[in-house]
C-alpha positions in Angstrom: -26.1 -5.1 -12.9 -23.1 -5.7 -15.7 -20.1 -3.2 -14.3 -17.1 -2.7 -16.8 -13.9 -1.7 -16.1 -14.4 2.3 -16.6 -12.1 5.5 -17.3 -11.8 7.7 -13.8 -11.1 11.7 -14.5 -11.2 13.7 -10.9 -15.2 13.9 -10.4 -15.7 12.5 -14.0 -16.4 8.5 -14.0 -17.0 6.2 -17.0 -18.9 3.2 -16.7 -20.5 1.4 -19.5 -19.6 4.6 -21.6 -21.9 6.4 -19.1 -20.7 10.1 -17.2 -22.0 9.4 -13.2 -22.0 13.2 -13.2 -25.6 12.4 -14.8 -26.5 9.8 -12.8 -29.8 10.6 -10.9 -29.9 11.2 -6.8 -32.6 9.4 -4.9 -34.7 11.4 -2.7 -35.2 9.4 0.3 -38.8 9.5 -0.4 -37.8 7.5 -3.6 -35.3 5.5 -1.6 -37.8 3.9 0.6 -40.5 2.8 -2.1 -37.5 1.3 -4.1 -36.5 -0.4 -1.3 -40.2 -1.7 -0.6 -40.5 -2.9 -4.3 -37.4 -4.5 -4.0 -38.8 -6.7 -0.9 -41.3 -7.8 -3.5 -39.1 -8.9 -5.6 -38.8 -6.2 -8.1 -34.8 -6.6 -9.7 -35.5 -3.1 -11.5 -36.5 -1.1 -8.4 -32.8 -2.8 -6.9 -31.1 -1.5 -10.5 -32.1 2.0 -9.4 -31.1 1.8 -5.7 -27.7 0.8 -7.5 -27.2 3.5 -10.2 -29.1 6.1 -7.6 -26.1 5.5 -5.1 -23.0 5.3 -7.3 -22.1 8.8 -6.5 -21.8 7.1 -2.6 -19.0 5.4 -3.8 -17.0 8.0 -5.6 -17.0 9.8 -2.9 -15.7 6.8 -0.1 -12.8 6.0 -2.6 -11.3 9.2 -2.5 -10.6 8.6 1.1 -8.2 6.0 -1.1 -6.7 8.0 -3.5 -2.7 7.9 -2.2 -2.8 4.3 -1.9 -1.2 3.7 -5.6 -4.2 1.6 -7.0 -5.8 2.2 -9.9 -9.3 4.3 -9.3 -11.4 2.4 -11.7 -10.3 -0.9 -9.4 -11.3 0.6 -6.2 -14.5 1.9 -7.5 -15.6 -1.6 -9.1 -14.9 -3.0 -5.4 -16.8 -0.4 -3.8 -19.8 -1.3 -6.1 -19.4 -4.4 -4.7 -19.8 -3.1 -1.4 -23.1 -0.7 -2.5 -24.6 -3.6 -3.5 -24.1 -5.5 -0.6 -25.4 -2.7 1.2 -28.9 -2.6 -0.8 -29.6 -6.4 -0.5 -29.3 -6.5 3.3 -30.7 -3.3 4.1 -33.6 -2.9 6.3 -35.9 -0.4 5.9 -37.4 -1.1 9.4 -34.0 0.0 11.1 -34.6 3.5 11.6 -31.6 4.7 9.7 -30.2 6.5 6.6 -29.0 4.2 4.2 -25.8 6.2 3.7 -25.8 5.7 7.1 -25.7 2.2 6.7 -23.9 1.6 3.2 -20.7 3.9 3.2 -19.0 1.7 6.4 -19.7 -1.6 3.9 -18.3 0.2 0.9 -14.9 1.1 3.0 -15.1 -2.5 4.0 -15.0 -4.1 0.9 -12.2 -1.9 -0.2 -9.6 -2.5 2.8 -10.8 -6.0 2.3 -9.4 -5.4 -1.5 -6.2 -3.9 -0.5 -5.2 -6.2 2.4 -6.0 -9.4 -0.3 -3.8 -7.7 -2.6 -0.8 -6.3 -0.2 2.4 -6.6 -1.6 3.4 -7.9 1.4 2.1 -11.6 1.4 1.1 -13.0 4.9 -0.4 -16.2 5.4 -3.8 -17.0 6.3 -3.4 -18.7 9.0 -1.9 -15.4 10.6 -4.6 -13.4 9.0 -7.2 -15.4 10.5 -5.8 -14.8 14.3 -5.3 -11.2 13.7 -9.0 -10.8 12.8 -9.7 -13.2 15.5 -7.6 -10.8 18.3 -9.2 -7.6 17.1 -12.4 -9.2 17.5 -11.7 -10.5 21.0 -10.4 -7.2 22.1 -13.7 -5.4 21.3 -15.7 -7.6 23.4 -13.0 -7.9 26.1 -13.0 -3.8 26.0 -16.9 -4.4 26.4 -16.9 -6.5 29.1 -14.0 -5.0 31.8 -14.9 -1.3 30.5 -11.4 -0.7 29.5 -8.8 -2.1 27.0 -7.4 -5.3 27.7 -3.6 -6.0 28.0 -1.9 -8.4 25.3 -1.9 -11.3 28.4 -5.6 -11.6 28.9 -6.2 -11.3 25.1 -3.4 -14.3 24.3 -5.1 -16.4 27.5 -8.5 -15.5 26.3 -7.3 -17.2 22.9 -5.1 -19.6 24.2 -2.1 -18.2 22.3 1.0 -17.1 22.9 1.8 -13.3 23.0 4.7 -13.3 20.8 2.5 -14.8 17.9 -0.6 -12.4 18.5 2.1 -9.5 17.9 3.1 -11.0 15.0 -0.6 -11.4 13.7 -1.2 -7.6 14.1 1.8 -6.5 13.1 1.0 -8.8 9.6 -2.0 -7.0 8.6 -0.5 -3.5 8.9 -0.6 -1.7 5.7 2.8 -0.5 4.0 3.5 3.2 5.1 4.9 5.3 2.2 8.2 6.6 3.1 6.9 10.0 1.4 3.8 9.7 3.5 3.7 13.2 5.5 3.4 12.9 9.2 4.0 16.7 10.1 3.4 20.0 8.6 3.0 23.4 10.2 2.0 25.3 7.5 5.6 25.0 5.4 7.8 22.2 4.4 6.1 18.7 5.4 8.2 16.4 7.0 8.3 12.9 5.8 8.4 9.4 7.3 12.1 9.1 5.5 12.8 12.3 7.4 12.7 10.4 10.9 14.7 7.2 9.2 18.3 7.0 10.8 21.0 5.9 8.0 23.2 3.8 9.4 25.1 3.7 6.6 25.6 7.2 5.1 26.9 8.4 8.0 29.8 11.5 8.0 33.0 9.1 7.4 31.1 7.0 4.8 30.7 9.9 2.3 34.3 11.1 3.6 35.1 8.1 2.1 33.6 8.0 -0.7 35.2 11.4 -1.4 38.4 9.9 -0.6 38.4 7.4 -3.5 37.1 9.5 -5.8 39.7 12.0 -5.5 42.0 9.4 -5.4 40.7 7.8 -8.7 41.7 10.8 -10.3 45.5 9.7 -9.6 45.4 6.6 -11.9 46.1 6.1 -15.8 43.0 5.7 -17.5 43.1 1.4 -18.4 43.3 1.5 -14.4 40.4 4.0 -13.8 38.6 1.7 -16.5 39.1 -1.9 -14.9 38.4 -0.6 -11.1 34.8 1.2 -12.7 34.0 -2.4 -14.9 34.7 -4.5 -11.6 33.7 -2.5 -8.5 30.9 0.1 -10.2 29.3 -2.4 -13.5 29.8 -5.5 -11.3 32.1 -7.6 -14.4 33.9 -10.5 -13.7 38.3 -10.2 -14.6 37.1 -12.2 -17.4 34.4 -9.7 -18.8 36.4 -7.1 -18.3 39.4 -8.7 -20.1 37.4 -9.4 -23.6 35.8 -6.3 -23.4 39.2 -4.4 -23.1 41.4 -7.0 -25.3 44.2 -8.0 -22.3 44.3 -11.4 -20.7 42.4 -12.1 -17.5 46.3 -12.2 -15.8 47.1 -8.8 -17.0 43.3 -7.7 -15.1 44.0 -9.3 -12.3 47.8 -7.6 -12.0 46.4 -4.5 -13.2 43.6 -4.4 -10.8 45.7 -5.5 -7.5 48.4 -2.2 -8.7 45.3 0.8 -8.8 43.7 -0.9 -5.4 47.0 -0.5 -3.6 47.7 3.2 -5.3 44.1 3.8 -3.8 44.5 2.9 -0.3 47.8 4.3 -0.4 46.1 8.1 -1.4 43.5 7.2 1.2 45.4 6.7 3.9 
């Protein structure tokens, strides 16, 4: 099955030029004798399962919607998924095949957006964070509780410290406008609970400071501190670009910082 890239509108998807708002539904009925004609080897009968469950996708990706990718990306990697799902699907497991398809659709996406984190890790790291997470489960099996980050580095023979590391890698980003409380008004916001260390009460005092005290110089003074300290220029820039020497700058610039710190203080 050829997939293009296709335009995403809310509950309206384009693929190929066709609307899935048409695409049929499989009754399970049909499900199951697709699936039996697909054991014989029948690649139409397999096209069917796959356009008959795109609408399965479309509705896993929106659980993705706030993670900034492009829509049309995560629903090409969640066809990726569906189909995985319909080749290794058994029709004598006594389950639905929703059941069985939507936890390797969201698979196959978080597989996507780990891979393509802004945050690279390496995959040696990724490797033992998979390999912890997959320890702990059968650790939590097998004592009937959760296992402490000691038994889980001996089991592994590695050291705590790095198995931190390792979980802490494959994190995803949080957005700092991601909302982590809401009572029915304003939501409160991860940037909401981030201390400033640097804008604290005397900082903006400050700030207030020099720019009441700005107001005190002549204007070529005003204009060499806002080239140097606010545009980041060099003496020299800021000599060419106001037709002085760099001397007359330099003289210029160590008069208004001394008329500032003495309105400051």
């Amino acid at each position: 099955m050829m997939l293009s890239r296709g335009a995403v509108f809310l509950n309206k998807v384009e693929i190929c030029g066709v609307n899935t708002a048409k695409l049929p539904v499989l009754k399970n009925k049909e499900m199951r004798e697709l699936f039996a004609q697909m054991g014989k080897g029948d690649l139409q009968a397999r096209d069917k399962l796959v356009n008959g469950n795109l609408r399965l996708v479309l509705s896993v990706i929106q659980r993705f919607n706030n993670r900034g990718e492009m829509v049309d990306d995560l629903f090409q990697v969640g066809c990726v998924g569906l189909i995985k799902a319909i080749d290794n699907f058994d029709l004598g497991q006594n389950v639905k095949f929703s059941t069985y398809a939507v936890p390797m659709i969201i698979g196959e996406i978080r597989r996507y957006l780990r891979d393509n984190t802004p945050v690279r890790v390496s995959r040696s790291l990724r490797d033992i964070a998979y390999k912890v997470l997959q320890v702990r489960d059968q650790m939590a099996h097998r004592f009937s509780r959760e296992p402490t980050l000691e038994e889980i580095a001996k089991e592994l023979a590695v050291a705590r410290e790095e198995i931190i590391l390792a979980l802490d890698s494959i994190q995803e980003p949080v957005s700092l406008f991601e909302p982590i409380y809401n009572d029915g008004g304003d939501p409160i916001f991860v940037m909401d609970q981030i201390r400033d260390e640097k804008n604290q009460d005397a900082s903006w005092l400050e700030i207030i400071s020099i720019k009441d005290a700005m107001h005190k110089l002549n204007e070529r003074e005003k204009l060499i501190l806002t080239l140097r300290f606010y545009r980041g220029k060099t003496q020299m820039e800021v000599a060419d670009e106001i037709g002085i020497s760099q001397a007359q700058v330099s003289r210029l610039e160590k008069s208004a910082l001394g008329q500032l710190r003495k309105h400051i203080q």
